[in-house]
DSSP file (Angstrom, degrees, kcal/mol; ACC not computed):
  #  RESIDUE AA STRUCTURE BP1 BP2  ACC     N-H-->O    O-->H-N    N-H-->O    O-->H-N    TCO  KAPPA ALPHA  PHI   PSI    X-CA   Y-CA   Z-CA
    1    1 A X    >>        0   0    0      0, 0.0     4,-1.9     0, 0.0     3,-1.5   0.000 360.0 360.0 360.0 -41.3  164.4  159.7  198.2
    2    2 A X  H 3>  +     0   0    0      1,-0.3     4,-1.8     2,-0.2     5,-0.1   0.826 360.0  46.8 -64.1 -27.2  165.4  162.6  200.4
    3    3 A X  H 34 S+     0   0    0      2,-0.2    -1,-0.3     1,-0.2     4,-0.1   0.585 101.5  66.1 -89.4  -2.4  162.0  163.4  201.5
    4    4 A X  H X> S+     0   0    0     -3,-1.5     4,-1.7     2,-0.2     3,-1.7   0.946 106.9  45.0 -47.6 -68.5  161.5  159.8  202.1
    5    5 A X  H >X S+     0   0    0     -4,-1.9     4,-3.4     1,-0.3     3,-0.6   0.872 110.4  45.5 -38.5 -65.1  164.1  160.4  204.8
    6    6 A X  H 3< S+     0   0    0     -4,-1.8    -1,-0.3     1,-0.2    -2,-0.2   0.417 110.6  57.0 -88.3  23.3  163.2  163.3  206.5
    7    7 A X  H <> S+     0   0    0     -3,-1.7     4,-1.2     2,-0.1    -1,-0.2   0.546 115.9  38.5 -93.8 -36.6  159.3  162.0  206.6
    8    8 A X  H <X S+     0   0    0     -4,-1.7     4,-2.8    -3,-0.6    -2,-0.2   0.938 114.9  55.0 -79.9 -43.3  160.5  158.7  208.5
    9    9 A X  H  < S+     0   0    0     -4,-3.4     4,-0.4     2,-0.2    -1,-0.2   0.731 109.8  45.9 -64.0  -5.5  163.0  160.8  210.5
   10   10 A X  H >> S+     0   0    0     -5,-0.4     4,-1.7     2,-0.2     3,-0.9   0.884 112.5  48.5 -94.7 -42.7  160.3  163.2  211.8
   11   11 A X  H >< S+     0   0    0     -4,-1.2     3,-3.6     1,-0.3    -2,-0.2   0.956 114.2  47.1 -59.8 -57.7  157.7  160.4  212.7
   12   12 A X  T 3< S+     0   0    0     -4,-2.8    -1,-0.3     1,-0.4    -2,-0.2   0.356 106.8  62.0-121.7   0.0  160.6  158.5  214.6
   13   13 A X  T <4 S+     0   0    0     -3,-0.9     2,-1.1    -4,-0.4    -1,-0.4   0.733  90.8  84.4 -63.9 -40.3  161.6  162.1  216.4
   14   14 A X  S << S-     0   0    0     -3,-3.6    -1,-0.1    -4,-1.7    35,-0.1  -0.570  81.1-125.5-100.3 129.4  158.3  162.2  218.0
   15   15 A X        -     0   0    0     -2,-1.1    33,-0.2    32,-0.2    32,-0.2   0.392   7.7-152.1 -12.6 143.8  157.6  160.5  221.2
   16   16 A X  S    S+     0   0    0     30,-2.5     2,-0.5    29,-0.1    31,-0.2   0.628  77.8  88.7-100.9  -8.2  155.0  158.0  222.2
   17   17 A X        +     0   0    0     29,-0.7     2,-0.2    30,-0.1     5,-0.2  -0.784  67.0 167.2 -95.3 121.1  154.6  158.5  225.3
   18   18 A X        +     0   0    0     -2,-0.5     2,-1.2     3,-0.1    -2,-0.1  -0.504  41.2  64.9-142.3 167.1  151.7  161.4  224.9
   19   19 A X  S    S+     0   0    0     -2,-0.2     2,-0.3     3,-0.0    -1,-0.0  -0.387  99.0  44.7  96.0 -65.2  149.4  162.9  227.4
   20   20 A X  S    S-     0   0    0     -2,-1.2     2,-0.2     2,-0.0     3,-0.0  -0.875  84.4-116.2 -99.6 147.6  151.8  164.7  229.8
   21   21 A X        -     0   0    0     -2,-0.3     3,-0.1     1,-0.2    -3,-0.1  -0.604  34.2-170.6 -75.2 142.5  155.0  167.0  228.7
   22   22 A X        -     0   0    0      1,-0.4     6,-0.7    -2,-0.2     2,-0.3   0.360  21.5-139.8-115.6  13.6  157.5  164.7  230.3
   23   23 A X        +     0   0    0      4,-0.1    -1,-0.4     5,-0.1     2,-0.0  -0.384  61.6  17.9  56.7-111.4  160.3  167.2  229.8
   24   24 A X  S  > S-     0   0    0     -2,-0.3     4,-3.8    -3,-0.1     3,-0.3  -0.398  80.2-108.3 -96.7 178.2  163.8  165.7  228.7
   25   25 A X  H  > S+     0   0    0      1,-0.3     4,-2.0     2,-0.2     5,-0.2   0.927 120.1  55.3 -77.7 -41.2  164.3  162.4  227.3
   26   26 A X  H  > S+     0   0    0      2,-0.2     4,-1.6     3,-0.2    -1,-0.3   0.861 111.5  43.9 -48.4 -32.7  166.0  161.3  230.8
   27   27 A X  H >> S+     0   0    0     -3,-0.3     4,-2.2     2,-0.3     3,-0.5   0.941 114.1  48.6 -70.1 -74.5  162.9  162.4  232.7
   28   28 A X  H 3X S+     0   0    0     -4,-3.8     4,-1.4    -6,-0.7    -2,-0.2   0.867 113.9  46.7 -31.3 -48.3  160.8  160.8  230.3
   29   29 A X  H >X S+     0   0    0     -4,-2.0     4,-1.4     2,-0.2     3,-0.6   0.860 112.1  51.6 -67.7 -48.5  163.2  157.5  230.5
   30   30 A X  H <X S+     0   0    0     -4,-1.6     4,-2.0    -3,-0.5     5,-0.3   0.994 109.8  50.1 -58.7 -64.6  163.1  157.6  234.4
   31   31 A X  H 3< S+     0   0    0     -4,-2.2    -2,-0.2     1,-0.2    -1,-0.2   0.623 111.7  44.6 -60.7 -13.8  159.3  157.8  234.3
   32   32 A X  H X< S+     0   0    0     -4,-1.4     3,-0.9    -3,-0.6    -1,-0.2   0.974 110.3  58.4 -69.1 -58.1  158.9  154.7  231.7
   33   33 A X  H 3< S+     0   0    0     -4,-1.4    79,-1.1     1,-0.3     3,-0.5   0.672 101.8  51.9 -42.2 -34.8  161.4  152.7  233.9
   34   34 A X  T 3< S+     0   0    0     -4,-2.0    -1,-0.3     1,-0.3    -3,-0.1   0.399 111.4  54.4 -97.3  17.4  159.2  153.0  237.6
   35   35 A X  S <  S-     0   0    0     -3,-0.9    -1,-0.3     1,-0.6     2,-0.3   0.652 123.2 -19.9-131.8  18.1  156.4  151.7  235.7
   36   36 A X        -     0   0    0     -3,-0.5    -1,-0.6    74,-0.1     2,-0.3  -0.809  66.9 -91.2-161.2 177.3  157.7  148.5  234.2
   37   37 A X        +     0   0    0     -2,-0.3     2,-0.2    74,-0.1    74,-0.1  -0.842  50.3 171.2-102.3 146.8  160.8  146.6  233.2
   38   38 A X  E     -A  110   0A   0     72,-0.7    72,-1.8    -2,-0.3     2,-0.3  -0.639  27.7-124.7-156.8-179.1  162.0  147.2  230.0
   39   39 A X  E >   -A  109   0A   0     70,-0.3     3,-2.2    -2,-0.2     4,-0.3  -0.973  37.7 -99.3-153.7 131.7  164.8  146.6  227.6
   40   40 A X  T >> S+     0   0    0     68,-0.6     4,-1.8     1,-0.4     3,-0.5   0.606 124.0  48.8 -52.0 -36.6  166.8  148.9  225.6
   41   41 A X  H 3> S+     0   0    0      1,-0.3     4,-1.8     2,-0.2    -1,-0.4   0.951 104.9  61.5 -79.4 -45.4  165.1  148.6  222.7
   42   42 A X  H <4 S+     0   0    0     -3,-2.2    -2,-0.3     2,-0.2    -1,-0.3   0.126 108.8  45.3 -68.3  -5.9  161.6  149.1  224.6
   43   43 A X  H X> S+     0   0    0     -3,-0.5     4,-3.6    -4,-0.3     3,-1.1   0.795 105.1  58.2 -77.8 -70.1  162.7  152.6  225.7
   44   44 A X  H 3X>S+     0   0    0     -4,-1.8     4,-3.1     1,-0.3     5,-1.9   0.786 114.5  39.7 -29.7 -62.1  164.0  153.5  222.4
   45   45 A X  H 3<5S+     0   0    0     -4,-1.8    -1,-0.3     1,-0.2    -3,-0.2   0.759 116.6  49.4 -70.8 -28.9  160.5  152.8  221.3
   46   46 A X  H <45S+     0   0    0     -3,-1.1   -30,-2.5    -5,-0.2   -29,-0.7   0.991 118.1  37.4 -46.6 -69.9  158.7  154.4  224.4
   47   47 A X  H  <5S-     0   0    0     -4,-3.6   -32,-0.2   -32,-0.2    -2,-0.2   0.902 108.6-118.0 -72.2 -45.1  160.5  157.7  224.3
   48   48 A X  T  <5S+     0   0    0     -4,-3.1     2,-0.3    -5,-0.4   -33,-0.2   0.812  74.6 120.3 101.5  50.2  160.7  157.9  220.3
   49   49 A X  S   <S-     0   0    0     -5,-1.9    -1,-0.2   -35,-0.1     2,-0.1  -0.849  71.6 -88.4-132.3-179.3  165.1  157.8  220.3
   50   50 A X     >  -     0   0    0     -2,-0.3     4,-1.0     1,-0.1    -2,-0.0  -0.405  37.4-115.2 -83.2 172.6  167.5  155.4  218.7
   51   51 A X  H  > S+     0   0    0      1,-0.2     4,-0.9     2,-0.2    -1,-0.1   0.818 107.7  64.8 -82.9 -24.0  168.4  152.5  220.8
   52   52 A X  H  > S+     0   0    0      1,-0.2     4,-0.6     2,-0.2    -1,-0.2   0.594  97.8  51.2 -25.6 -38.6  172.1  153.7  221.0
   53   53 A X  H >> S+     0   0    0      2,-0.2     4,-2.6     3,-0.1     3,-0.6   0.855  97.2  68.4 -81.1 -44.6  171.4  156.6  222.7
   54   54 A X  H >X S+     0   0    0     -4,-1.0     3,-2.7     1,-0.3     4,-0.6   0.789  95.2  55.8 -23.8 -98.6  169.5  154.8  225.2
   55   55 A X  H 3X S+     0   0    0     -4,-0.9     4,-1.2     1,-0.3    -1,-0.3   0.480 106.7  49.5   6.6 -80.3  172.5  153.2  226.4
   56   56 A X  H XX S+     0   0    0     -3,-0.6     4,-1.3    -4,-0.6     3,-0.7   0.939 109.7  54.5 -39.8 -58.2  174.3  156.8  227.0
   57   57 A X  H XX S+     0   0    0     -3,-2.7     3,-2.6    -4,-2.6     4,-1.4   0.969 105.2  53.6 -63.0 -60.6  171.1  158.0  229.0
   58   58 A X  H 3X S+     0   0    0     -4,-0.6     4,-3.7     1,-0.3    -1,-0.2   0.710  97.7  56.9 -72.3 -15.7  171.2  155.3  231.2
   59   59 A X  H <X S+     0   0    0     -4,-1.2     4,-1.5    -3,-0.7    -1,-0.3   0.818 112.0  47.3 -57.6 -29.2  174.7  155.4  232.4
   60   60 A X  H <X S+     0   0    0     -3,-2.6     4,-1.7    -4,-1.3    -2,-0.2   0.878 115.9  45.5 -77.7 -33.4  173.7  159.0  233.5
   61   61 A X  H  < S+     0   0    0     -4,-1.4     3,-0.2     2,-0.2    -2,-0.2   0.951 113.1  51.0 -79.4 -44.3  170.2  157.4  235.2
   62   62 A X  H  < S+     0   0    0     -4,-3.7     9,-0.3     1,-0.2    -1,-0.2   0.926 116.0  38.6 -44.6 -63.1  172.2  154.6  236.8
   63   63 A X  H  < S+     0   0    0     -4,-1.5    -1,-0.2    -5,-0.2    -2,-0.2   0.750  96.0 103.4 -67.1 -29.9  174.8  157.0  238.4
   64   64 A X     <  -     0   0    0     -4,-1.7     3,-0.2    -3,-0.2     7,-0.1  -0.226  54.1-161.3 -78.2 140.2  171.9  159.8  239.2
   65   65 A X  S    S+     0   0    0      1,-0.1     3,-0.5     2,-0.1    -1,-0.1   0.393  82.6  70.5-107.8  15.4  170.8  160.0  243.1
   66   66 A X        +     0   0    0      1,-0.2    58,-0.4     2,-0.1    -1,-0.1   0.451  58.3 113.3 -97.1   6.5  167.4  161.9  242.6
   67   67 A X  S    S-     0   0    0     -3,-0.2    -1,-0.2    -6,-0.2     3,-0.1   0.828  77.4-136.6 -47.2 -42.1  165.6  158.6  240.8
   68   68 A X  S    S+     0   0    0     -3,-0.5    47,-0.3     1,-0.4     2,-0.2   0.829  85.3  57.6  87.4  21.2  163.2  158.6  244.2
   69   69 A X  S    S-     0   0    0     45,-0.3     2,-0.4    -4,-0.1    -1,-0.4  -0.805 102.7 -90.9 175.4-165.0  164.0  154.9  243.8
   70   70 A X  E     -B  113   0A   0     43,-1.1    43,-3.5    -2,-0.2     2,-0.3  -0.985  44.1-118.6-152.9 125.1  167.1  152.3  243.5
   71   71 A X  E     -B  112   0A   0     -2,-0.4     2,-0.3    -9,-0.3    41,-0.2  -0.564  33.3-162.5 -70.4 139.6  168.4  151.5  239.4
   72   72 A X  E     -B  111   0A   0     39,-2.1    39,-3.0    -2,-0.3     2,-0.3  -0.906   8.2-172.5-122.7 151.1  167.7  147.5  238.8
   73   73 A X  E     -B  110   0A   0     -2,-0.3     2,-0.8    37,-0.2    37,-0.3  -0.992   7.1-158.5-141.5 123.7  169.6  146.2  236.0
   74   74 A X  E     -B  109   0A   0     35,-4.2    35,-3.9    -2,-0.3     2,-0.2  -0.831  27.4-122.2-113.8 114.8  168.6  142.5  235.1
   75   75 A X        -     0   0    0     -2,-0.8    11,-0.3    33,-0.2    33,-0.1  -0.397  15.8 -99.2 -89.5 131.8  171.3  140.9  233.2
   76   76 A X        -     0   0    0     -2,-0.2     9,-1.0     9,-0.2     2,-0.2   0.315  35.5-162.0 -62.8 165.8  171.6  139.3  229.9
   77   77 A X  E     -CD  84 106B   0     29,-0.8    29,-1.3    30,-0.3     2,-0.3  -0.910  24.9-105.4-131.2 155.8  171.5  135.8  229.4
   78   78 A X  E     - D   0 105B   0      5,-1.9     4,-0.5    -2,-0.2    27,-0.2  -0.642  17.0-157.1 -76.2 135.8  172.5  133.2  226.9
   79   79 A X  S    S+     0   0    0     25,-1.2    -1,-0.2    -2,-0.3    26,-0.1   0.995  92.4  48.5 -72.9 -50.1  169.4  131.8  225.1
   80   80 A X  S    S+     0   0    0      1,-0.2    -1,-0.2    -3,-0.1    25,-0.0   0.723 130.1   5.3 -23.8 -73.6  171.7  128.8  224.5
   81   81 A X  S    S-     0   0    0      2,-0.1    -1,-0.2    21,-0.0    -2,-0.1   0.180  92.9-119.8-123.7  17.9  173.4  127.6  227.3
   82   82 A X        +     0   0    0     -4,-0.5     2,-0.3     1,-0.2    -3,-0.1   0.869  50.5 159.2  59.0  43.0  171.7  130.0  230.3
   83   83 A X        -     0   0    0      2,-0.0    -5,-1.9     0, 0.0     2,-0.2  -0.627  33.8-141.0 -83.8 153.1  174.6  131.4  231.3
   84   84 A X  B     -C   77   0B   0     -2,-0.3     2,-1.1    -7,-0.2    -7,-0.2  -0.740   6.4-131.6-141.7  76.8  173.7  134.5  233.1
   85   85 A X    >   +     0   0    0     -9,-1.0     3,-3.7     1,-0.2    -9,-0.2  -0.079  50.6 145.0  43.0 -28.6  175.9  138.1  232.7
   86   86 A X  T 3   +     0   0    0     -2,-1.1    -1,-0.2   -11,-0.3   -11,-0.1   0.332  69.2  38.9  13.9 -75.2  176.3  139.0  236.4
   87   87 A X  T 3  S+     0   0    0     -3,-0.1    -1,-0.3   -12,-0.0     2,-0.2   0.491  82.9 128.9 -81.3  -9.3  179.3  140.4  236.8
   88   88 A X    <   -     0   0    0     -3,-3.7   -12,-0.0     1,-0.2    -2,-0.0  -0.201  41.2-161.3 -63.0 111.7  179.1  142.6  233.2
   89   89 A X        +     0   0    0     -2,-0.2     2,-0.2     3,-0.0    -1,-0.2   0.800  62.9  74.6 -67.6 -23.0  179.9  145.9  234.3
   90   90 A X  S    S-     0   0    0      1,-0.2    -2,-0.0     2,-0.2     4,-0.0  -0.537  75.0-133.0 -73.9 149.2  178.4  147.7  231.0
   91   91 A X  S    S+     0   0    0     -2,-0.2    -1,-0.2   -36,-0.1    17,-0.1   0.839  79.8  77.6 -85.8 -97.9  174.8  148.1  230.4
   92   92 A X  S    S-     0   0    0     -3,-0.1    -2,-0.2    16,-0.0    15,-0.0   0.574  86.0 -85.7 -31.0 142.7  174.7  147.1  227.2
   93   93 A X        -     0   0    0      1,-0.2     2,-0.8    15,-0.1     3,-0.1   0.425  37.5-110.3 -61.7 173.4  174.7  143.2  225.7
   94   94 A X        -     0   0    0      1,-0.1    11,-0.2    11,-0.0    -1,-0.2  -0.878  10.9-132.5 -98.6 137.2  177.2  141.3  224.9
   95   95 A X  S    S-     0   0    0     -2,-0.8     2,-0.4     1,-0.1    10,-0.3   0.868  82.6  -3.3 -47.3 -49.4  178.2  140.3  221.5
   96   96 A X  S    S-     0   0    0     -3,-0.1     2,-0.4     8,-0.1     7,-0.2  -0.958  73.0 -98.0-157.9 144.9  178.6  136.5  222.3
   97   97 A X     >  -     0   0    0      5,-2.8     4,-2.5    -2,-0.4     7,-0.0  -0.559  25.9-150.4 -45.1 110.0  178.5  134.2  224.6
   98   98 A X  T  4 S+     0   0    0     -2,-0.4    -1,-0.1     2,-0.1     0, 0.0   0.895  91.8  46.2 -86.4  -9.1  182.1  133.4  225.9
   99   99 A X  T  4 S+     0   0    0      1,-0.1    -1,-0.1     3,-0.0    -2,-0.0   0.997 132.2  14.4 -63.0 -75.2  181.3  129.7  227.0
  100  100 A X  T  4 S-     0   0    0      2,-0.0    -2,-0.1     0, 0.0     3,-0.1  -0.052  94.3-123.5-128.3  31.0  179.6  128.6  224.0
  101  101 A X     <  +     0   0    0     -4,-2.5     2,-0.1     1,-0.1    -3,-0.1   0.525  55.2 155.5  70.9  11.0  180.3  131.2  221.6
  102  102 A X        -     0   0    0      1,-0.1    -5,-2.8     2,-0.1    -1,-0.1  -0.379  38.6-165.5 -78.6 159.3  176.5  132.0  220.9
  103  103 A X        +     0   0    0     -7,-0.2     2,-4.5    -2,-0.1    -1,-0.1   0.556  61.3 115.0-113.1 -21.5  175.4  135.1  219.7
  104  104 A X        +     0   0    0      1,-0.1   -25,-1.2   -26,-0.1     2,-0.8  -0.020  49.4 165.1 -40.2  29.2  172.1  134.0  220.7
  105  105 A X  E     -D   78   0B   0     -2,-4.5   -27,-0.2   -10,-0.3    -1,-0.1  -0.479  34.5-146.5 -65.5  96.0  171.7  136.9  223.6
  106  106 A X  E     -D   77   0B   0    -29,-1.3   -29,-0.8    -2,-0.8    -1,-0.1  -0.258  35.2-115.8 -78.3 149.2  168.6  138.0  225.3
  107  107 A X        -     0   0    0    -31,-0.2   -30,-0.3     1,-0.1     2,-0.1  -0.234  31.6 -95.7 -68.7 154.1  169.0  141.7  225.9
  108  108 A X        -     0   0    0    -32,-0.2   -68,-0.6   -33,-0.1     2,-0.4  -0.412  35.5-137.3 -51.6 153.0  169.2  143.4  229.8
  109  109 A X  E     -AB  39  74A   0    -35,-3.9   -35,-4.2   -70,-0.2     2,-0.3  -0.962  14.3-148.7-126.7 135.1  166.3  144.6  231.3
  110  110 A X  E     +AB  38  73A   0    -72,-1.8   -72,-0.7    -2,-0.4     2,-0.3  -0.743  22.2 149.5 -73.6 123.5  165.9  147.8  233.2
  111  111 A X  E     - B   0  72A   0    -39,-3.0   -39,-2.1    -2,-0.3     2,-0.3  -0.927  32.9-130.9-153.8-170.4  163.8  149.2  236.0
  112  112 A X  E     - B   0  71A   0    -79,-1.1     2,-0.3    -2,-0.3   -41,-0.2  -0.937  15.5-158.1-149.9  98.9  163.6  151.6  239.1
  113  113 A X  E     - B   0  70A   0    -43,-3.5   -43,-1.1    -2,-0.3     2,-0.7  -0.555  22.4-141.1 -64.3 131.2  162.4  150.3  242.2
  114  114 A X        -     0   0    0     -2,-0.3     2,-0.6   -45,-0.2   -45,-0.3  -0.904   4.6-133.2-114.0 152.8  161.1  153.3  244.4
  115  115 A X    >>  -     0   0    0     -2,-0.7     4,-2.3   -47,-0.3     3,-0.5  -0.615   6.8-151.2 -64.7  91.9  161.3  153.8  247.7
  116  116 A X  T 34 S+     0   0    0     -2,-0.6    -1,-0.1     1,-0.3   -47,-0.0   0.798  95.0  50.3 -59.7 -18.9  158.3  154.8  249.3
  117  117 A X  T 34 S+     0   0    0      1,-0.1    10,-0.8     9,-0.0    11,-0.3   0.846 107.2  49.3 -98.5 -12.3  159.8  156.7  251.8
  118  118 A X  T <4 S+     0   0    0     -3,-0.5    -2,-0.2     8,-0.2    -1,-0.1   0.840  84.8 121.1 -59.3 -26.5  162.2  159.0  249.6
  119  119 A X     <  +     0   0    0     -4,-2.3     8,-0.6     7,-0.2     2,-0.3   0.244  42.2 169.9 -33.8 159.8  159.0  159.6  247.6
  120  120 A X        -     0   0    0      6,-0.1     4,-0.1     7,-0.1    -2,-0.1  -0.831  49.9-135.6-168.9 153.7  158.7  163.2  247.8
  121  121 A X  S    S+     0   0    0     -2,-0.3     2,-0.6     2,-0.1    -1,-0.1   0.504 102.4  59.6 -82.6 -14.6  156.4  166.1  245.9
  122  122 A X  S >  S-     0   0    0      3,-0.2     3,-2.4    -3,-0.0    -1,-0.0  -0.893  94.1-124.6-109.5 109.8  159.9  168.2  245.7
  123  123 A X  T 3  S+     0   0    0     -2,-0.6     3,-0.1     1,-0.2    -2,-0.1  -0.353  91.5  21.1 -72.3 162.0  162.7  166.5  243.7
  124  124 A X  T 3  S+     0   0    0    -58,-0.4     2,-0.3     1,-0.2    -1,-0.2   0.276 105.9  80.1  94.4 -27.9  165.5  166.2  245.4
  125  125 A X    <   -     0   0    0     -3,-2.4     2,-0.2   -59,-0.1    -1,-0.2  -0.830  69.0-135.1-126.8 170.4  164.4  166.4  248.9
  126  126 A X        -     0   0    0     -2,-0.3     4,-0.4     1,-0.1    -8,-0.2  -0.661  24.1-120.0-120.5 179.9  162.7  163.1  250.8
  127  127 A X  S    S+     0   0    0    -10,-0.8     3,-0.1    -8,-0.6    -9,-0.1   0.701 107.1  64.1-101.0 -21.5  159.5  163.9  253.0
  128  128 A X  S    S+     0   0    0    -11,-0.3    -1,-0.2     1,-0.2   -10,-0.1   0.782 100.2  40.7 -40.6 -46.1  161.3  162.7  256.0
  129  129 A X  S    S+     0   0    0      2,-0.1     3,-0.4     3,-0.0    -1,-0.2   0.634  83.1 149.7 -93.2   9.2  164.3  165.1  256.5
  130  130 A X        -     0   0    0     -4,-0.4     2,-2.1     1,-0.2    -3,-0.1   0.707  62.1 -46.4  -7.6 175.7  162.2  168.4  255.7
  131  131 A X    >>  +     0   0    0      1,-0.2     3,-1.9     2,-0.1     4,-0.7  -0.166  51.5 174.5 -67.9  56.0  163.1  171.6  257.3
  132  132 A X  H >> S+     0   0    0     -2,-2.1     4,-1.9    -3,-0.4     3,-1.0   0.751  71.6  54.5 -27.3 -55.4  163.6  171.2  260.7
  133  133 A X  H >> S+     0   0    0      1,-0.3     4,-2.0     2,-0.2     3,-1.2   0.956 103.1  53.8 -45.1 -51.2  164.8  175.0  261.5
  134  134 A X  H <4 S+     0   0    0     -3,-1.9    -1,-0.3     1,-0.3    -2,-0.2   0.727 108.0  49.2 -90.2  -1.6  162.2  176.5  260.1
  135  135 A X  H X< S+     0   0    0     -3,-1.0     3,-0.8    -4,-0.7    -1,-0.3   0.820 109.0  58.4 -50.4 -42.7  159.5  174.2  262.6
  136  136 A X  H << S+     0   0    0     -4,-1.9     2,-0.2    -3,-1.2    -2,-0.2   0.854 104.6  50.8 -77.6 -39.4  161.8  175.2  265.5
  137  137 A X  T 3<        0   0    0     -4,-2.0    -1,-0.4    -5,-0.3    -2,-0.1  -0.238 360.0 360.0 -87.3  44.4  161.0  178.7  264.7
  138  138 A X    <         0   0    0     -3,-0.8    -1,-0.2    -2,-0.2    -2,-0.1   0.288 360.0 360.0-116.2 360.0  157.2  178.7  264.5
């Protein structure tokens, strides 16, 4: 039974997202995010983590100002009676409806708009404010 375990944990360690090294699981998570909207669980499955963790990573991506982009958070809704989450400060769902007591909750969805002018080949810096000084001196 124990080698059951670590044969399932090892597949569900490795990433799906394949082709480039995409460096940490936040990077990796930024880079799913500017190419569709997605859903907690849809990360999870992207990146090859639990969906728990997600959650954790995105408070850090939410807060972070090097995204190259603006966090969107689209907020759950009741399947039931369409009530719509707005104001939930936490990323993560809510247990129940508090109108009509449904559990029936479609999950928040996640994205990263970018900004086409922050874009930049250097993280961290935008292609507008570049290095003025060292122009002056040339």
């Amino acid at each position: 039974m124990l080698s059951i375990f670590k044969i399932i944990f090892r597949e569900r360690e490795k990433p799906v997202i394949e082709g480039e090294n995409m460096g940490t699981v936040r990077q990796s998570i930024i880079f799913v995010l500017k190419e569709q909207e997605l859903t907690a669980k849809d990360i999870s499955q992207a990146v090859g983590i639990r969906e728990k963790e997600v959650y954790d990573h995105l408070v850090h991506i939410a807060r972070s100002r090097c995204l190259g982009g603006k966090f969107i958070l689209s907020p759950a809704a009741c399947r039931d009676c369409g009530h719509v989450f707005k104001k939930r400060d936490r990323l993560t769902p809510p247990g129940r409806c508090f109108l009509c007591r449904s559990e029936a909750i479609s999950p928040p969805r996640y994205s990263i708009r970018i900004n086409p002018s922050k874009e930049s080949h250097f993280p961290g810096k935008s292609v507008e404010s570049g290095d003025q000084s060292s122009e002056q001196n040339l």
